[in-house]
C-alpha positions as CSV (number, residue, x, y, z in Angstrom):
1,X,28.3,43.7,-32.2
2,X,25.8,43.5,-35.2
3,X,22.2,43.8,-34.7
4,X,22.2,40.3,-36.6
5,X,24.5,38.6,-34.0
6,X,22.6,40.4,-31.2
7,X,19.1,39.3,-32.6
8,X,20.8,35.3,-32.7
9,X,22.0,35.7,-29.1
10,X,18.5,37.1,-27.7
11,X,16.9,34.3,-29.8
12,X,19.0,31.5,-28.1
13,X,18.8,33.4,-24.9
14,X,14.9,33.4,-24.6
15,X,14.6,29.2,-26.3
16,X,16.6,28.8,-23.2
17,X,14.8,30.9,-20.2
18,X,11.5,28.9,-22.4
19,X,13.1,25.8,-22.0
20,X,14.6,26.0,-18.2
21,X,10.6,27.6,-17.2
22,X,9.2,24.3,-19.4
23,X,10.9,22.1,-17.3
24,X,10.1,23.8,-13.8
25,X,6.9,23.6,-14.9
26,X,6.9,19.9,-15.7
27,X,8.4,19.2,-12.4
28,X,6.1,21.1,-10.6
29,X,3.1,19.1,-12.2
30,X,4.9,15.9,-11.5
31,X,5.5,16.6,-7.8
32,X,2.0,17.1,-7.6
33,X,0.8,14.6,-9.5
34,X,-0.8,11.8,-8.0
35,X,-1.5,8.8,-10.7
36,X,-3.6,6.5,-8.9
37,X,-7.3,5.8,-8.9
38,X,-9.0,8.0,-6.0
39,X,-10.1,7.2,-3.3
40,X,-13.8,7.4,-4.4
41,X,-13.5,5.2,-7.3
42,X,-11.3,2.4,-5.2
43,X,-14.4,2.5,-2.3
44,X,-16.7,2.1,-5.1
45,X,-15.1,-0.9,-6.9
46,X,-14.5,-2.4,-3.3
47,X,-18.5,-1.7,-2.6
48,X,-19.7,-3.1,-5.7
49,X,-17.4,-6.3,-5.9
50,X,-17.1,-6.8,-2.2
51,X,-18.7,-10.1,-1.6
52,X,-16.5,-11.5,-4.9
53,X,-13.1,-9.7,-3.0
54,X,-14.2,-11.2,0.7
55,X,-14.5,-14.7,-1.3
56,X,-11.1,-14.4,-2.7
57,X,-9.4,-13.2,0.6
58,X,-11.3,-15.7,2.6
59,X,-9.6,-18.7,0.2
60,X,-6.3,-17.2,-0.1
61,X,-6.3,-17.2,3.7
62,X,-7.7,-21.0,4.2
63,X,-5.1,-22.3,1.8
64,X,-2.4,-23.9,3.2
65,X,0.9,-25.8,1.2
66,X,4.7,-26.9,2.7
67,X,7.5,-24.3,2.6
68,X,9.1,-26.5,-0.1
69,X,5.9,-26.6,-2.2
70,X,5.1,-23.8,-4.6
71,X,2.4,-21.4,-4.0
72,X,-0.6,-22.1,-6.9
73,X,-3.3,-20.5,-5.2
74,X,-3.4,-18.2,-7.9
75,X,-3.4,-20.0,-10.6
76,X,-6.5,-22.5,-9.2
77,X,-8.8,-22.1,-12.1
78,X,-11.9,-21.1,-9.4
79,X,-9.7,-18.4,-8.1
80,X,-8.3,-17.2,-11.1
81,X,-11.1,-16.9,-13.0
82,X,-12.7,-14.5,-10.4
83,X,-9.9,-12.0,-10.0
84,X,-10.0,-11.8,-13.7
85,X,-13.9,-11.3,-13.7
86,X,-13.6,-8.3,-11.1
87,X,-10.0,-7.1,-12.4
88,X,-8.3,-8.1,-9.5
89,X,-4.3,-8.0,-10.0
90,X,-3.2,-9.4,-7.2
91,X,-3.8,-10.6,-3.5
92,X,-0.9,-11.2,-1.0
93,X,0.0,-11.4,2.3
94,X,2.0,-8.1,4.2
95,X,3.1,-7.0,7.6
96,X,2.1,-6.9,10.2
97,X,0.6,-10.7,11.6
98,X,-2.6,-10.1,13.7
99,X,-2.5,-13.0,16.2
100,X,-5.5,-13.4,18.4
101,X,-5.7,-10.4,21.1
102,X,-3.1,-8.6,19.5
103,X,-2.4,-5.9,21.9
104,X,-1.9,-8.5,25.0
105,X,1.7,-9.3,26.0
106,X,0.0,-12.5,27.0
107,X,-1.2,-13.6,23.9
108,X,2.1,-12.3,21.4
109,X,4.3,-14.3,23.9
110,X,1.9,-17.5,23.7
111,X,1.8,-17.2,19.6
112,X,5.6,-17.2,19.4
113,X,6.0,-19.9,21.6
114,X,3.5,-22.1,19.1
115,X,5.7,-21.3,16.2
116,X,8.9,-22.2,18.1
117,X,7.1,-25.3,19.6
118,X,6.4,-25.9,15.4
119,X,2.4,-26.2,16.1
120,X,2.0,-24.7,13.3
121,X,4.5,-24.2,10.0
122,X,5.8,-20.6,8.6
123,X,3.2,-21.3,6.0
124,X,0.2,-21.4,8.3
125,X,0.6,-17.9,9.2
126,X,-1.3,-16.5,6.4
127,X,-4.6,-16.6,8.1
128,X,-3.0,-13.9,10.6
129,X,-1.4,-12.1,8.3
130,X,-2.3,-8.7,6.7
131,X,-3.9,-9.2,3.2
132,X,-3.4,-6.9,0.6
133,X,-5.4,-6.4,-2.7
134,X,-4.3,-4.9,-6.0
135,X,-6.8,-3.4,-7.8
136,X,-5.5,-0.5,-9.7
137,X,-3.3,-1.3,-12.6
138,X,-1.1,2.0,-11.9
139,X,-0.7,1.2,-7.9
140,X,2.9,1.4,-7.5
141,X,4.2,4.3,-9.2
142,X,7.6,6.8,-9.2
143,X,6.8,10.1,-7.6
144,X,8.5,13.5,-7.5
145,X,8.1,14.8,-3.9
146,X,9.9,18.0,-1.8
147,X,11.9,14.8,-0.1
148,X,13.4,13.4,-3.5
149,X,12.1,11.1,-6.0
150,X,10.6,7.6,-4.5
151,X,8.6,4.9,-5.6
152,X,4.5,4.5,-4.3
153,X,2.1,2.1,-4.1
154,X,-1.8,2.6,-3.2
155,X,-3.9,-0.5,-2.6
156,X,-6.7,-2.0,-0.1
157,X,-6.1,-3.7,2.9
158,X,-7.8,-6.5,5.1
159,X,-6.9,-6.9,8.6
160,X,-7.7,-10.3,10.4
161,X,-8.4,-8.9,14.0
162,X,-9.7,-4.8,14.4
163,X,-7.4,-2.7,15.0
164,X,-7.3,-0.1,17.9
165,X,-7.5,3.4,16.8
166,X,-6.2,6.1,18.9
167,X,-6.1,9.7,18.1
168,X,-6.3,8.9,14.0
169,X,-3.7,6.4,14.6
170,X,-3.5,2.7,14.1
171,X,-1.8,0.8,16.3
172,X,0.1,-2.1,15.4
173,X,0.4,-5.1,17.6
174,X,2.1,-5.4,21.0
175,X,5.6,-6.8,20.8
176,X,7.7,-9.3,22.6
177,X,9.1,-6.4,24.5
178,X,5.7,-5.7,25.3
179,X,5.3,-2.4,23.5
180,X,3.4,-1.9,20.7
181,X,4.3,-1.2,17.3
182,X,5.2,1.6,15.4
183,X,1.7,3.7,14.8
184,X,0.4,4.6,11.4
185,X,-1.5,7.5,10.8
186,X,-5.0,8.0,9.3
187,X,-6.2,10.8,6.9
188,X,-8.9,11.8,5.3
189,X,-7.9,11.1,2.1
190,X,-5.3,9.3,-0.1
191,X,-6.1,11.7,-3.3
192,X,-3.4,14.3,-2.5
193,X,0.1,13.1,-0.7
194,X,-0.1,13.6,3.1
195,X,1.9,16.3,4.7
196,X,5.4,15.4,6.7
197,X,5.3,12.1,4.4
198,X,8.5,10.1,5.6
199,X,10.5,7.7,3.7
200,X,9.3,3.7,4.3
201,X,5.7,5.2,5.8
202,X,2.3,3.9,5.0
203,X,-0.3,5.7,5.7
204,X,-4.3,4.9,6.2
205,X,-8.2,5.5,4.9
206,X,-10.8,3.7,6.9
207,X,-12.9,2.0,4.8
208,X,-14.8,0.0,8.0
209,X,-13.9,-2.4,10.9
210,X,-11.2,-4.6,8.9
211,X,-11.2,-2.9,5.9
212,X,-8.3,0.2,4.4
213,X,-6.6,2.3,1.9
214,X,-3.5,2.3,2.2
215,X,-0.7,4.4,0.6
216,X,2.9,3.5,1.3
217,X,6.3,5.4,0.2
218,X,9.5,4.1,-0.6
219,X,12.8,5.2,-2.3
220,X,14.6,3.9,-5.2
């Protein structure tokens, strides 16, 4: 073999070890990557627009429509207006619904019995529902981690009744069966991704009594 031919072959042989450790590189920033607004900066924002975000939630809950009839909360000119002024992207309802006394067998039996006895429409359960607030333009975003590639979302929460924490866990309400809900964890942080994250989990910052972070993972 000529020195020439041996010089191109080491050439194309070290490109490629450069390229392969590139890329491992790359994939190691991107597993650990997290592209949302911290923690720190989200409190802040919340803090220093809360009385504008509590006015929004507060009307997004009150307003009521007919299953058949679209959904213009949003575009109300009042409404819109402020979630522009304070960068707001969004505000919606989520899982789970806080009825009244939500860890009661009691009271979860006497709630589905007013919707089946049609007291009150599908609709009308926004004002038990969880409310969830967009403010980051980044807050969903697809994420390299050691359990495969999945798509997160970070965002603040309000929840209508307080929720009982035990042992850095919310729990969720009590069920028909009369056992409550799946628990979700709190941490101390949302900045870095929690350890033994599992696929369809959310999990929690306090913020105060009704008020969360929350970071949720799903898959593709």
């Amino acid at each position: 073999m000529s020195k020439l031919l041996f010089r191109k072959i080491w050439k194309f042989i070290s490109i490629f070890i450069l390229v392969i450790a590139l890329l491992i590189a790359l994939i190691i920033v991107w597993a650990h990557h997290n592209p949302f607004s911290t923690d720190e900066e989200m409190i802040a924002y919340f803090q220093a627009h809360r009385g504008e975000i509590e006015t929004l939630v507060k009307s997004y809950r009150e307003y009521t429509r007919n299953l058949d009839e679209e959904d213009i909360w949003r575009e109300i000119p009042s409404n819109k207006l402020l979630m522009d002024k304070i960068g707001i992207i969004d505000i919606y309802e989520k899982s789970p619904v806080w009825f009244p006394n939500p860890y009661s067998k009691e009271a979860e039996h006497q709630f589905n019995s007013d919707i089946e006895a049609k007291k009150f429409l599908q609709s009308d359960l926004r004002p038990y529902s969880t409310i969830g607030v967009d403010t980051d333009p980044n807050r969903i975003a697809l994420v390299l981690l050691s359990s495969g590639v999945h798509y997160i979302s970070k965002n603040i929460e309000y929840f209508p009744e307080e929720p009982l924490i035990v042992e850095n866990n919310i729990l969720w309400p009590v069920r028909s069966d009369g056992l409550v809900h799946t628990m979700s964890r709190l941490v101390p942080n949302l900045n870095s991704y929690p350890d033994d994250w599992k696929r369809l989990e959310c999990v929690y910052r306090q913020i105060d009594t009704h008020w969360y972070l929350s970071m949720c993972m799903s898959s593709i």
